[in-house]
C-alpha positions in Angstrom: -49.9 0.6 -146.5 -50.8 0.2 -143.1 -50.9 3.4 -140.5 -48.2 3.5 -138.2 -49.1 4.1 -134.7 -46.6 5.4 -131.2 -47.5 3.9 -128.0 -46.8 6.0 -125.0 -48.0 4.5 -121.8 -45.9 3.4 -118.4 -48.2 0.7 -117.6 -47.0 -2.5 -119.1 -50.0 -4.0 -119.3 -52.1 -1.6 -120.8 -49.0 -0.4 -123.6 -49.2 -4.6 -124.2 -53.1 -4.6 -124.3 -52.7 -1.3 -126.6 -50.4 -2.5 -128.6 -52.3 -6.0 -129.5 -55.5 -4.0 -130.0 -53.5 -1.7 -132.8 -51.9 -4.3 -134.8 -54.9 -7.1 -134.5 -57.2 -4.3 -136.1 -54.7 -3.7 -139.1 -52.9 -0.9 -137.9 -48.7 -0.8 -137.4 -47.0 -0.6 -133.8 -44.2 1.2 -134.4 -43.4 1.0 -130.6 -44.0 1.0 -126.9 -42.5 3.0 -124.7 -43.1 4.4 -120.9 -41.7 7.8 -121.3 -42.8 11.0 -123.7 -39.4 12.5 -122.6 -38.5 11.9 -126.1 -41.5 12.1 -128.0 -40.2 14.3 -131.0 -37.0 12.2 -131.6 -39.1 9.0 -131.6 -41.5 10.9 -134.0 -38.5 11.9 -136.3 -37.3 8.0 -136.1 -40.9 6.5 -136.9 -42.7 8.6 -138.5 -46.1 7.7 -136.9 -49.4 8.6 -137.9 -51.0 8.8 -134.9 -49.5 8.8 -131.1 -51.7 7.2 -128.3 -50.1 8.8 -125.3 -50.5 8.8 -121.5 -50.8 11.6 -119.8 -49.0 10.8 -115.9 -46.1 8.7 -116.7 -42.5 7.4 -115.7 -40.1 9.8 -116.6 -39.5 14.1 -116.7 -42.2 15.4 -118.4 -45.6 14.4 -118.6 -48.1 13.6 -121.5 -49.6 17.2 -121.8 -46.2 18.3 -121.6 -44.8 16.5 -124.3 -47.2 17.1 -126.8 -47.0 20.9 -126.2 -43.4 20.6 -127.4 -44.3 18.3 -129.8 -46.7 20.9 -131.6 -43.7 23.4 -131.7 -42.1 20.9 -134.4 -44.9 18.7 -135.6 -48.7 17.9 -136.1 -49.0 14.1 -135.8 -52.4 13.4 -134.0 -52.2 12.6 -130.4 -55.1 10.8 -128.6 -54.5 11.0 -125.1 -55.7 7.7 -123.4 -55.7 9.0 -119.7 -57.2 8.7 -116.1 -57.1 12.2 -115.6 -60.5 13.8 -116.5 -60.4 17.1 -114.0 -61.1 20.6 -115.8 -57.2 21.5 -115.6 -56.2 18.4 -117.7 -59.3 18.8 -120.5 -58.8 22.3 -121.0 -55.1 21.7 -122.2 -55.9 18.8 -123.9 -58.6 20.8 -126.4 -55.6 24.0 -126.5 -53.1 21.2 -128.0 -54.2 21.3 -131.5 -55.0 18.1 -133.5 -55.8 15.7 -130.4 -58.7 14.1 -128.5 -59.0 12.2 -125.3 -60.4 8.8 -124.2 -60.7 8.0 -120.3 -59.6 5.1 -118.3 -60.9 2.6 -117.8 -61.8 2.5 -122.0 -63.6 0.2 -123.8 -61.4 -1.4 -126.9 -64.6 -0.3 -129.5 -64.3 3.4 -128.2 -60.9 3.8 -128.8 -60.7 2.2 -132.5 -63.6 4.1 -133.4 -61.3 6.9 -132.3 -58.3 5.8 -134.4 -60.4 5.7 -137.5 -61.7 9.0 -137.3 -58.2 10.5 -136.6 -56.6 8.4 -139.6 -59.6 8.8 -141.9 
């Protein structure tokens, strides 16, 4: 059964290049979308088993945000894929239990050697 991965980026052409990475290594897209504003109802529906998420994007709350809520309900593993890499931003990304960070720009190999060692 393949793992089921969430896509949560506002860029369309990284979620795209995301998204064709994920499924062309054997892994399942179970969506993109460009806002984390409801990030626990689309994990409800889909049941991922991992959630690549932005942190600055289109909507009311932001990536750090939404997986702080997240964590009240659920543990699915979050890798942040993100541009941000000032102290602020890493600090709460190590408090939010059960996810890692990559920075932008990424290279493809970093970030499926990532989603191997979260879905190990």
């Amino acid at each position: 059964m393949k793992k089921k991965v969430l896509i949560i980026e506002d860029n369309l052409i990284s979620s795209t290049a995301l998204e064709m990475m994920v499924t062309s290594n054997g892994f399942e897209s179970v969506g993109r979308f460009d806002s984390a504003d409801e990030l626990s109802h689309l994990c409800k529906v889909n049941k991922p088993d991992l959630i690549l998420l932005d942190i600055m994007l289109a909507g009311k709350v932001n990536g750090l945000e939404a997986a702080q809520e997240l964590r009240k309900e659920m543990d699915t593993p979050i890798l942040f894929i993100t541009a941000l890499s000032d102290s602020n931003s890493t600090k709460v990304i190590k408090s939010i239990k059960n996810s890692t960070a990559t920075y932008k720009p990424y290279i493809e190999e970093s970030i499926l050697r990532k989603i191997e060692d979260i879905l190990k």
